[in-house]
MIBARO-942492 format. One record per atom (N, C-alpha, C, O): x, y, z; residue number from 1; residue in one letter. Coordinates in nm, 2 decimals, always signed. Atoms other than C-alpha are relative to their C-alpha. Layout:
<fitors>
+--------+--------+--------+-----+------+
|      u |      v |      w | pos | code |
+--------+--------+--------+-----+------+
|      X |      Y |      Z | NUM |    a |
...
+--------+--------+--------+-----+------+
</fitors>
This chain:
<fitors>
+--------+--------+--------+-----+------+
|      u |      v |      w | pos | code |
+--------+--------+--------+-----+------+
|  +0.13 |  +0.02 |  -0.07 |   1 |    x |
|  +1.77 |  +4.11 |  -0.50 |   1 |    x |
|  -0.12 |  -0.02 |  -0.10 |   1 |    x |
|  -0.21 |  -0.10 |  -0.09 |   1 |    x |
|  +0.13 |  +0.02 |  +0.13 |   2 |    x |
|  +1.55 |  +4.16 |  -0.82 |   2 |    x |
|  +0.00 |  -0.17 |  -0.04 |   2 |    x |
|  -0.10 |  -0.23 |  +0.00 |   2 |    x |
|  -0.01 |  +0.11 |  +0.03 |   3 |    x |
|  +1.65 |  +3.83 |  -0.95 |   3 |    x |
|  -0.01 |  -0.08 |  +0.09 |   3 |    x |
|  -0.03 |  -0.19 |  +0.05 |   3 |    x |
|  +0.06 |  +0.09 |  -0.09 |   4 |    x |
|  +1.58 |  +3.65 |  -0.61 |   4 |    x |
|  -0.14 |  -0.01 |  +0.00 |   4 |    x |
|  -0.19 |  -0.12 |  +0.01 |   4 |    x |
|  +0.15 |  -0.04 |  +0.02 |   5 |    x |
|  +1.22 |  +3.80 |  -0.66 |   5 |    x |
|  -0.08 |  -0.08 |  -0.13 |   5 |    x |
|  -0.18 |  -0.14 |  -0.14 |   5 |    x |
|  +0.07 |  +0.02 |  +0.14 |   6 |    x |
|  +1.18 |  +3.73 |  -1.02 |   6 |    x |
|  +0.01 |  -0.19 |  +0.01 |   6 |    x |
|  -0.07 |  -0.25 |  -0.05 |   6 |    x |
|  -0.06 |  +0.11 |  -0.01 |   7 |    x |
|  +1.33 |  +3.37 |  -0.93 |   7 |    x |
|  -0.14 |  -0.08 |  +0.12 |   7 |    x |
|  -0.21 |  -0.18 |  +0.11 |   7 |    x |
|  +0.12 |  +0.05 |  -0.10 |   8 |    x |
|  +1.07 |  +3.31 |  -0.65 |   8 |    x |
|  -0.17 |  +0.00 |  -0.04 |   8 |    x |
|  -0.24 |  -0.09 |  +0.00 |   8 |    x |
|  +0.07 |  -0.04 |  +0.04 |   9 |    x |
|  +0.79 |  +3.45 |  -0.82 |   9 |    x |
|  -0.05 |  -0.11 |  -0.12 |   9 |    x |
|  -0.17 |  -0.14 |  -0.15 |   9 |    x |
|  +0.02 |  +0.10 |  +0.08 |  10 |    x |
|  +0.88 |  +3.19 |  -1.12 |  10 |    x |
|  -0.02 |  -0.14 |  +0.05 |  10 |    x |
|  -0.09 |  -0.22 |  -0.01 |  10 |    x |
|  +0.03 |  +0.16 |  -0.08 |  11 |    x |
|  +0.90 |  +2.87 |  -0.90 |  11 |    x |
|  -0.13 |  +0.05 |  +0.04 |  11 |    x |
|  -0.20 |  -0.05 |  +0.03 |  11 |    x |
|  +0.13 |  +0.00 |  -0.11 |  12 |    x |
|  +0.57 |  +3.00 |  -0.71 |  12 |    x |
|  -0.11 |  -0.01 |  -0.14 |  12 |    x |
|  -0.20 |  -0.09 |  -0.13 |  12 |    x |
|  +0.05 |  +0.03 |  +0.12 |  13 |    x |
|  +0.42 |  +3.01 |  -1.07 |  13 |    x |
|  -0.04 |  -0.11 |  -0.06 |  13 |    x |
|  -0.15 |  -0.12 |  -0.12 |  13 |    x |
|  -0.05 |  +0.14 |  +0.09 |  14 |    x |
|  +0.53 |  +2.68 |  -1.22 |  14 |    x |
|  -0.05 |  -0.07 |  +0.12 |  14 |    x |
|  -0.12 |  -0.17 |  +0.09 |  14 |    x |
|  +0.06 |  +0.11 |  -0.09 |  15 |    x |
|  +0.43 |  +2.51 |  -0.90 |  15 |    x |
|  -0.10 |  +0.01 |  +0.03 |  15 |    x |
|  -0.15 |  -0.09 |  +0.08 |  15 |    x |
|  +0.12 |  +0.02 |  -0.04 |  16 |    x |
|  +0.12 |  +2.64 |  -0.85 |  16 |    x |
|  -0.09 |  -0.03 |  -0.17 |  16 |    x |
|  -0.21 |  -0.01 |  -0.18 |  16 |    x |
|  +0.08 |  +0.06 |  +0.14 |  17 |    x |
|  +0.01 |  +2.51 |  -1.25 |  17 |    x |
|  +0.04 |  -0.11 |  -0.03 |  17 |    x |
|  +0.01 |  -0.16 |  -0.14 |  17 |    x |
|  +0.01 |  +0.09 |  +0.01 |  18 |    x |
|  +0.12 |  +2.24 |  -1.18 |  18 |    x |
|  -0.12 |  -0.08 |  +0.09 |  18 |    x |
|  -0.15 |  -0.07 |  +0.21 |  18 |    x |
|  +0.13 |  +0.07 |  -0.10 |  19 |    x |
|  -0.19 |  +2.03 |  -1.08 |  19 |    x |
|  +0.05 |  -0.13 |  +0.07 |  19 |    x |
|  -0.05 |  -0.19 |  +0.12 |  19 |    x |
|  -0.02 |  +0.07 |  -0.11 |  20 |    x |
|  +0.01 |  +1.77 |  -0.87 |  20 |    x |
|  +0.03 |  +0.03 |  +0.14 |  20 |    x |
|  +0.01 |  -0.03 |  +0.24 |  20 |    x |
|  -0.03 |  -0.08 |  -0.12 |  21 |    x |
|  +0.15 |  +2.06 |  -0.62 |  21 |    x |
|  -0.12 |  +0.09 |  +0.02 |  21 |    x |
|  -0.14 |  +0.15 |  +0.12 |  21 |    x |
|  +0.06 |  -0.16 |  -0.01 |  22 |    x |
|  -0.14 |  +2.33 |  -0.70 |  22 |    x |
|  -0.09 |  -0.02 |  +0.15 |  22 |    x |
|  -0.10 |  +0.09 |  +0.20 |  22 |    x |
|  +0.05 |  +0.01 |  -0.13 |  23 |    x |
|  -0.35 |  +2.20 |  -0.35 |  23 |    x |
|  +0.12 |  +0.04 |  +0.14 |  23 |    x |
|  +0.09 |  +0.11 |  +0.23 |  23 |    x |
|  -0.08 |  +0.01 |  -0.06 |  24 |    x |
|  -0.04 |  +2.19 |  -0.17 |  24 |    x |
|  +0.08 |  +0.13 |  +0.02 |  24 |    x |
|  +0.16 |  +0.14 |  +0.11 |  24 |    x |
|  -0.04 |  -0.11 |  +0.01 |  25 |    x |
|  +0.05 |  +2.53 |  -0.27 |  25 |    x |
|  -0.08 |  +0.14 |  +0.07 |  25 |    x |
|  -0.05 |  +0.24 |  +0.12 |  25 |    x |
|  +0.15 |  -0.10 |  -0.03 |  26 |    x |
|  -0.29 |  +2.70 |  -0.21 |  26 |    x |
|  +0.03 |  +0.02 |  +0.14 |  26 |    x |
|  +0.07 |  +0.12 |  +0.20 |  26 |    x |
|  -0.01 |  -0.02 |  -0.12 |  27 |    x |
|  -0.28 |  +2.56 |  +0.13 |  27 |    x |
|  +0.11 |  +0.05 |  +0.09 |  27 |    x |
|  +0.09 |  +0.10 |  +0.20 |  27 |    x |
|  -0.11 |  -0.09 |  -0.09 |  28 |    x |
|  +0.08 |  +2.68 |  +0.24 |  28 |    x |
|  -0.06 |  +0.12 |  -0.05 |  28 |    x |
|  -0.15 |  +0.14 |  +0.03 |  28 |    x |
|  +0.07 |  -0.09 |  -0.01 |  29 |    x |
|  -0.04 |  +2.98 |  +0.11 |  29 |    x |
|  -0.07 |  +0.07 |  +0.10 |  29 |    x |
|  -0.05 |  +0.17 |  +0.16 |  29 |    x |
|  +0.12 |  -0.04 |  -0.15 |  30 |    x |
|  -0.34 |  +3.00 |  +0.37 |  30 |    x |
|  +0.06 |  +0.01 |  +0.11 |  30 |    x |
|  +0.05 |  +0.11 |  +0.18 |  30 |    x |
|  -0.04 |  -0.04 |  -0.09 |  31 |    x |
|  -0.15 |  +2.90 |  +0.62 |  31 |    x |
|  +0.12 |  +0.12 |  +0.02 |  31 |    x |
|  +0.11 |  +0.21 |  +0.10 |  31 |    x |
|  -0.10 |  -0.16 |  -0.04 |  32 |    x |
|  +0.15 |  +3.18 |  +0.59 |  32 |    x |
|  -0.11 |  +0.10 |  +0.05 |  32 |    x |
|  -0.11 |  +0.16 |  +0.16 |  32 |    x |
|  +0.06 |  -0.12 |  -0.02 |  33 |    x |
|  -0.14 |  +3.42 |  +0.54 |  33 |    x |
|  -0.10 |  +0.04 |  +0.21 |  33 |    x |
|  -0.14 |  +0.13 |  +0.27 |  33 |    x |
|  +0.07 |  +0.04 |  -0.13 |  34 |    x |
|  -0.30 |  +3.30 |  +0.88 |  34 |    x |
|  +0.13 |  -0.02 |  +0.12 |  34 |    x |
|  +0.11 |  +0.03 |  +0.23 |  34 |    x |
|  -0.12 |  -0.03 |  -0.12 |  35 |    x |
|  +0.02 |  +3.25 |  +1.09 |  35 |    x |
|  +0.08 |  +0.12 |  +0.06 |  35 |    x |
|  +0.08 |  +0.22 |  +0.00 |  35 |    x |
|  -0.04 |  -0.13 |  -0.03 |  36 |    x |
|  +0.18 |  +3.48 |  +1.28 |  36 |    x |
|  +0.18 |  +0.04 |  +0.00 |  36 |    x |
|  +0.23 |  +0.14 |  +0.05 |  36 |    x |
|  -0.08 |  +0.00 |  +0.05 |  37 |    x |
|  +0.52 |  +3.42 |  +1.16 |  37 |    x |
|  +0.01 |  +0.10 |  -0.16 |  37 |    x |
|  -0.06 |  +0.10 |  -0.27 |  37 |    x |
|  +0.03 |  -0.05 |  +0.21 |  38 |    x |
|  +0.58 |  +3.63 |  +0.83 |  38 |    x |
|  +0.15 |  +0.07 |  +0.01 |  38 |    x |
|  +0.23 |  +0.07 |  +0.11 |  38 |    x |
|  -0.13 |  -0.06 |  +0.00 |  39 |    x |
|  +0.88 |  +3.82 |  +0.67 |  39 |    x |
|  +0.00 |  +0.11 |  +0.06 |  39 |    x |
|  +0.11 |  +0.14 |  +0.12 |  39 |    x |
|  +0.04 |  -0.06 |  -0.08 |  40 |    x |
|  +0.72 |  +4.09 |  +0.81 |  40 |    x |
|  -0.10 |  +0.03 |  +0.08 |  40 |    x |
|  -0.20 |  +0.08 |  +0.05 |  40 |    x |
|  +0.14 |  -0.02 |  -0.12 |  41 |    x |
|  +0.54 |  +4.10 |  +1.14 |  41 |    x |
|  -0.08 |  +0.07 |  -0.06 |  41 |    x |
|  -0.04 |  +0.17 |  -0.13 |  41 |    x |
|  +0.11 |  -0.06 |  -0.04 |  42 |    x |
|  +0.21 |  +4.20 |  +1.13 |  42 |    x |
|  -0.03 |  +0.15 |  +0.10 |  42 |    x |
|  -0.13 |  +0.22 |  +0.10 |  42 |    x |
|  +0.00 |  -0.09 |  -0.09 |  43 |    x |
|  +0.29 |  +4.46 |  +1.40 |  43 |    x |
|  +0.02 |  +0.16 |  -0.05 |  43 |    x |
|  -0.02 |  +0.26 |  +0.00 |  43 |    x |
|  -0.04 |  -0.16 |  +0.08 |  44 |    x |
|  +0.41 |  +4.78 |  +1.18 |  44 |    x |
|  -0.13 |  -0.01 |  -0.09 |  44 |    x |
|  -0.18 |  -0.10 |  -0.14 |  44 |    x |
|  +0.14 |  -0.05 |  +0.03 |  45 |    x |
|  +0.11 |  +4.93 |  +1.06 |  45 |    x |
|  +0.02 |  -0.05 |  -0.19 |  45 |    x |
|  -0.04 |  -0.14 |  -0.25 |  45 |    x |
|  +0.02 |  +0.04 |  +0.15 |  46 |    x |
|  +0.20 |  +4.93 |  +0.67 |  46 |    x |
|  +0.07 |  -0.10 |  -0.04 |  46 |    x |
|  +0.02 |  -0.17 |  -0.12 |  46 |    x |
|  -0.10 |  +0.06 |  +0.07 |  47 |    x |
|  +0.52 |  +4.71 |  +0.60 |  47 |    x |
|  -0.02 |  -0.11 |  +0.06 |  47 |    x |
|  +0.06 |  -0.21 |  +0.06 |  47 |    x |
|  +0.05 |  +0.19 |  -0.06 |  48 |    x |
|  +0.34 |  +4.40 |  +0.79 |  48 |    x |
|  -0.05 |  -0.03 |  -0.11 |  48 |    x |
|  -0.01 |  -0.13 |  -0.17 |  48 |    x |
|  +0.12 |  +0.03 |  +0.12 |  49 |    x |
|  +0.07 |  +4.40 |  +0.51 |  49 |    x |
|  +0.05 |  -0.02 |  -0.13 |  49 |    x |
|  +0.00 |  -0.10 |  -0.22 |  49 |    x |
|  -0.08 |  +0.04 |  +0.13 |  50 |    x |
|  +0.28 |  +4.41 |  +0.25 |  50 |    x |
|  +0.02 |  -0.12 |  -0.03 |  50 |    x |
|  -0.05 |  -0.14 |  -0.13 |  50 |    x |
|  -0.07 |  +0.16 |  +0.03 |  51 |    x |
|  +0.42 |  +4.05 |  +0.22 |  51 |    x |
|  -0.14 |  -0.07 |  -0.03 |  51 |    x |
|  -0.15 |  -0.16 |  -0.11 |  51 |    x |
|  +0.07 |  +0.08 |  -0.01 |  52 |    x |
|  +0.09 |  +3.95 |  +0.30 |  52 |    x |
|  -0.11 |  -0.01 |  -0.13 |  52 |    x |
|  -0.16 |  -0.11 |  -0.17 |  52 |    x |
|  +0.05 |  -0.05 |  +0.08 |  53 |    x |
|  -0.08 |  +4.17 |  +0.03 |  53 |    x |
|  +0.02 |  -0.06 |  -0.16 |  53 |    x |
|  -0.05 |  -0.09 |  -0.25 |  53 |    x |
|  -0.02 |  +0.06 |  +0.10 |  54 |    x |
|  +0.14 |  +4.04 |  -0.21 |  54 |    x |
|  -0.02 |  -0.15 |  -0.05 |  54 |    x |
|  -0.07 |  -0.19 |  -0.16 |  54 |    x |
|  +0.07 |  +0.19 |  +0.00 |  55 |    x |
|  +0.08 |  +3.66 |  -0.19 |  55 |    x |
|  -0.12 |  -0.03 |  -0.04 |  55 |    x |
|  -0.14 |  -0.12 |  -0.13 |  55 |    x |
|  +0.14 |  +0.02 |  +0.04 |  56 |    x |
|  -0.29 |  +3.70 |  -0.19 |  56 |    x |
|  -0.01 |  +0.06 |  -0.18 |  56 |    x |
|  -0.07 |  +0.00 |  -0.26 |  56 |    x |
|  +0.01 |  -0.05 |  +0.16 |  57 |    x |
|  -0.24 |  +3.92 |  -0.55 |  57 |    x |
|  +0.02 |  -0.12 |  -0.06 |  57 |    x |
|  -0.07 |  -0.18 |  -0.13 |  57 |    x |
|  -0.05 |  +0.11 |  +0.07 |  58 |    x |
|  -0.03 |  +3.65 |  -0.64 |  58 |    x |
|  -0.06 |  -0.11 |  -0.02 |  58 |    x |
|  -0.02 |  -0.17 |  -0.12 |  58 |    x |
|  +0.06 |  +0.09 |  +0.00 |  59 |    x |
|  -0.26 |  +3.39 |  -0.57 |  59 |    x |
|  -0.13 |  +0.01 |  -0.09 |  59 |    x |
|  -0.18 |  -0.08 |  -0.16 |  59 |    x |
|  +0.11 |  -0.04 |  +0.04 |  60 |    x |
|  -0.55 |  +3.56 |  -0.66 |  60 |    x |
|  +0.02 |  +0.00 |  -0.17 |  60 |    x |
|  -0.07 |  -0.04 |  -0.24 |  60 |    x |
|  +0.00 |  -0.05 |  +0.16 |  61 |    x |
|  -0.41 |  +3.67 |  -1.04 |  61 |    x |
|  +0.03 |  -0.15 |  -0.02 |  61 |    x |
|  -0.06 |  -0.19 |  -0.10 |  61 |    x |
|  -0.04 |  +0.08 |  +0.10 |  62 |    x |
|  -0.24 |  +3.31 |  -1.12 |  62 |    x |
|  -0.13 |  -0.13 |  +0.06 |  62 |    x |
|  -0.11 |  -0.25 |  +0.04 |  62 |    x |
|  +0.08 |  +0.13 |  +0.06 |  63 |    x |
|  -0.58 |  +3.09 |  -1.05 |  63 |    x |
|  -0.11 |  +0.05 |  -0.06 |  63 |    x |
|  -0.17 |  -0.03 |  -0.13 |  63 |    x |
|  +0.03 |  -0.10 |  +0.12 |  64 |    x |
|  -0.76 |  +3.33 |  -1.22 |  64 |    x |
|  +0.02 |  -0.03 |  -0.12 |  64 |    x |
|  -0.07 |  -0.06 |  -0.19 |  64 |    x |
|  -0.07 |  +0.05 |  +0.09 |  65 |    x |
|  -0.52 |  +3.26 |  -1.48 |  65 |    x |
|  -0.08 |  -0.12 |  -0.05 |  65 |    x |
|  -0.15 |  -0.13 |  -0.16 |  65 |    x |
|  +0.02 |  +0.19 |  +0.03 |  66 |    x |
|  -0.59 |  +2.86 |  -1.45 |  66 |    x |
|  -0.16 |  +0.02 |  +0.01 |  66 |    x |
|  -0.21 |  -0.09 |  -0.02 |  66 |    x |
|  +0.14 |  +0.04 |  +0.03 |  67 |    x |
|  -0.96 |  +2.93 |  -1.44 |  67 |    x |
|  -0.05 |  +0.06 |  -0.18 |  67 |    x |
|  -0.13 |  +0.01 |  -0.26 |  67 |    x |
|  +0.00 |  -0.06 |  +0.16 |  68 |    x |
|  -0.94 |  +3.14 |  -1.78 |  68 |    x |
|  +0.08 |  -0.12 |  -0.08 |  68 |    x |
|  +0.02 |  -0.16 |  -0.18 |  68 |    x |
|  -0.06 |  +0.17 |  +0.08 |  69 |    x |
|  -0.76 |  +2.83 |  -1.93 |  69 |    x |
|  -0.11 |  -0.09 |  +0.02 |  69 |    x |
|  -0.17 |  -0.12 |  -0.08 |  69 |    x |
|  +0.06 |  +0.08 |  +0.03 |  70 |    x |
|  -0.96 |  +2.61 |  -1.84 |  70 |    x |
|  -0.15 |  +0.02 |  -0.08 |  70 |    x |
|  -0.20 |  -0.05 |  -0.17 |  70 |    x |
|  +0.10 |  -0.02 |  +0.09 |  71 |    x |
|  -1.28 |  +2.77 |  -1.96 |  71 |    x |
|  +0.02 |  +0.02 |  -0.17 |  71 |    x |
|  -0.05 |  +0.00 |  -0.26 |  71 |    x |
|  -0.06 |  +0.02 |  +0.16 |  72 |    x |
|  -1.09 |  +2.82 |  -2.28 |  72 |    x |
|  -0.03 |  -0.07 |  -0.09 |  72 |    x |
|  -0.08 |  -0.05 |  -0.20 |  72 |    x |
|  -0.05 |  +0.11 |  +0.01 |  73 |    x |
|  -1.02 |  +2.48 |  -2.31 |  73 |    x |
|  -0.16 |  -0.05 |  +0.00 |  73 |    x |
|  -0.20 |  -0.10 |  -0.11 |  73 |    x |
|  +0.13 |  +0.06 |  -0.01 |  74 |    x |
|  -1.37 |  +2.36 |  -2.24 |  74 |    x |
|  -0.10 |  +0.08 |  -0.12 |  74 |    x |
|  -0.17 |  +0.01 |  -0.19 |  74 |    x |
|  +0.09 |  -0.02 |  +0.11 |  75 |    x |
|  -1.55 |  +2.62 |  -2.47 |  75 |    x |
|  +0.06 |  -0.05 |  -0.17 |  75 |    x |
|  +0.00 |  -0.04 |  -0.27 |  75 |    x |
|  -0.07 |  +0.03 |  +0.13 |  76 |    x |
|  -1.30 |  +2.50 |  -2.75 |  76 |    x |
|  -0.02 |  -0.18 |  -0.02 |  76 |    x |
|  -0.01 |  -0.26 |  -0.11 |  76 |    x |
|  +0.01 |  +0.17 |  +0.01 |  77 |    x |
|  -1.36 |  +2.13 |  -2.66 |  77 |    x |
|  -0.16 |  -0.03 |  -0.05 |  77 |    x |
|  -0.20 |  -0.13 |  -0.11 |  77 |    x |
|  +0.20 |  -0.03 |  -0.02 |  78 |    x |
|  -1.79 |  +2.26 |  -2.66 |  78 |    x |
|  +0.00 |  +0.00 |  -0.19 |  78 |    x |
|  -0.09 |  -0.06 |  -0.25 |  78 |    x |
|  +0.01 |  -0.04 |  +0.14 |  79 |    x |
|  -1.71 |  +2.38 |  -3.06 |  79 |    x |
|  +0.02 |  -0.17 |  -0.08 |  79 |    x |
|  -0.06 |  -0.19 |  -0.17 |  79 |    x |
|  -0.06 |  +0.10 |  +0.05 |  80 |    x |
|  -1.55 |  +2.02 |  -3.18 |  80 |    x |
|  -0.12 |  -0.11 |  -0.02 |  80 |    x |
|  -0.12 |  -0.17 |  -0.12 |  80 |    x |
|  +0.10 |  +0.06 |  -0.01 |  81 |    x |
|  -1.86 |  +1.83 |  -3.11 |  81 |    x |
|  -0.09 |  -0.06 |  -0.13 |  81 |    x |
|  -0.10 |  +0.04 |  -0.21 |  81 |    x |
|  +0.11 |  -0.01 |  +0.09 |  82 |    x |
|  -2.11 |  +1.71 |  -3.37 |  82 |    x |
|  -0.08 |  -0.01 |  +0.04 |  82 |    x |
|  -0.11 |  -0.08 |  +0.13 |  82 |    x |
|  +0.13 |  -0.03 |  +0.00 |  83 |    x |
|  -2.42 |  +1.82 |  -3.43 |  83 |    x |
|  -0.10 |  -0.11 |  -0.02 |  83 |    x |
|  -0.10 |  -0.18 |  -0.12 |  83 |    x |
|  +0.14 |  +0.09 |  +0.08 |  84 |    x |
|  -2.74 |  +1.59 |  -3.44 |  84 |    x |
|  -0.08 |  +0.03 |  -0.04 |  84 |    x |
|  -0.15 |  +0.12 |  +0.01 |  84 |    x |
|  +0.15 |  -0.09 |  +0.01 |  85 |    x |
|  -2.99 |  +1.65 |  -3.59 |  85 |    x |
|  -0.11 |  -0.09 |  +0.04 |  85 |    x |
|  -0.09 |  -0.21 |  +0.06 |  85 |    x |
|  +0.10 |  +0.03 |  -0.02 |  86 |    x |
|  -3.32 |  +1.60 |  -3.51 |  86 |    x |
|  -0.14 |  -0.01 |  -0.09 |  86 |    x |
|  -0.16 |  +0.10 |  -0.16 |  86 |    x |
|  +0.12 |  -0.07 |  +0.04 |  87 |    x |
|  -3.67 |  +1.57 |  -3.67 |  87 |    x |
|  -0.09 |  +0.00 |  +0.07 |  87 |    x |
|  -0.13 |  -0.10 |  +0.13 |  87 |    x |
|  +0.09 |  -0.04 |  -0.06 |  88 |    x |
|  -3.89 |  +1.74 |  -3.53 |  88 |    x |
|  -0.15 |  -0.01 |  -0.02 |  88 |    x |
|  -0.18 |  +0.00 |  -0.13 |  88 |    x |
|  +0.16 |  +0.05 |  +0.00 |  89 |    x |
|  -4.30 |  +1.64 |  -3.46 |  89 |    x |
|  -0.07 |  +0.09 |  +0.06 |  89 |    x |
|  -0.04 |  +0.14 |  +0.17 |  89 |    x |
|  +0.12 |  -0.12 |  -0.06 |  90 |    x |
|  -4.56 |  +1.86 |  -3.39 |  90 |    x |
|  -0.10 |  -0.08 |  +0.10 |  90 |    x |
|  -0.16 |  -0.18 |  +0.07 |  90 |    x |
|  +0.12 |  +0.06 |  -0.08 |  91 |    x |
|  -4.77 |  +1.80 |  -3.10 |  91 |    x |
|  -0.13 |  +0.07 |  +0.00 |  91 |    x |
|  -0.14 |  +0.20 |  +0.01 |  91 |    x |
|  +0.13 |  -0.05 |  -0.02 |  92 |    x |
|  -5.15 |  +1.81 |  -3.10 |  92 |    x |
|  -0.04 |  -0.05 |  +0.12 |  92 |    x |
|  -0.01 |  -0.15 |  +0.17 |  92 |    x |
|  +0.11 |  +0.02 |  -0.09 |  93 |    x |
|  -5.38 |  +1.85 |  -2.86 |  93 |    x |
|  -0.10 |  -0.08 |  +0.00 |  93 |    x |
|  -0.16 |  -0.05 |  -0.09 |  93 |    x |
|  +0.12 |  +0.05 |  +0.02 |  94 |    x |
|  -5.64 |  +1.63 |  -2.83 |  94 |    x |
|  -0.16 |  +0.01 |  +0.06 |  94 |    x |
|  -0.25 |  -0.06 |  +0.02 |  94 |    x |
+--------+--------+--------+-----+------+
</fitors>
């Protein structure tokens, strides 16, 4: 059972970083979270929430993830840049 988890957990990973599936993933996502189909009903007070609880973590921690990469990636693209210089002119009043 572990290894179904860890196995599901790795495809739901790798597909949602991938940026040709990651829309496609979000939105099943939303919808499970909004349907009333789940692994477990909604109707038992704690062990409905669970499944549901977990998905949003999961979703929540790995674009998170993909947002900390990408600012990464952007402040490291921001350093490579060259500098211009400028000279600078004083303005008077007249």
């Amino acid at each position: 059972m572990k290894s179904y988890i860890t196995a599901l957990y790795g495809w739901y990973r790798q597909t949602l970083r991938n940026p040709r599936y990651r829309w496609w993933v979000i939105l099943g996502t939303a919808a499970y979270l909004f349907s009333p189909f789940d692994l477990s009903p909604d109707l038992f007070p704690v062990l409905g929430q669970i499944d549901d609880v977990a998905i949003v973590s999961l979703l929540v921690a790995e674009l998170s993830q993909i947002a900390m990469d990408y600012m990464k990636s952007r402040q490291k693209g921001m350093g490579d840049a060259e500098a211009v210089e400028v000279e600078a002119v004083p303005v008077q009043e007249s």
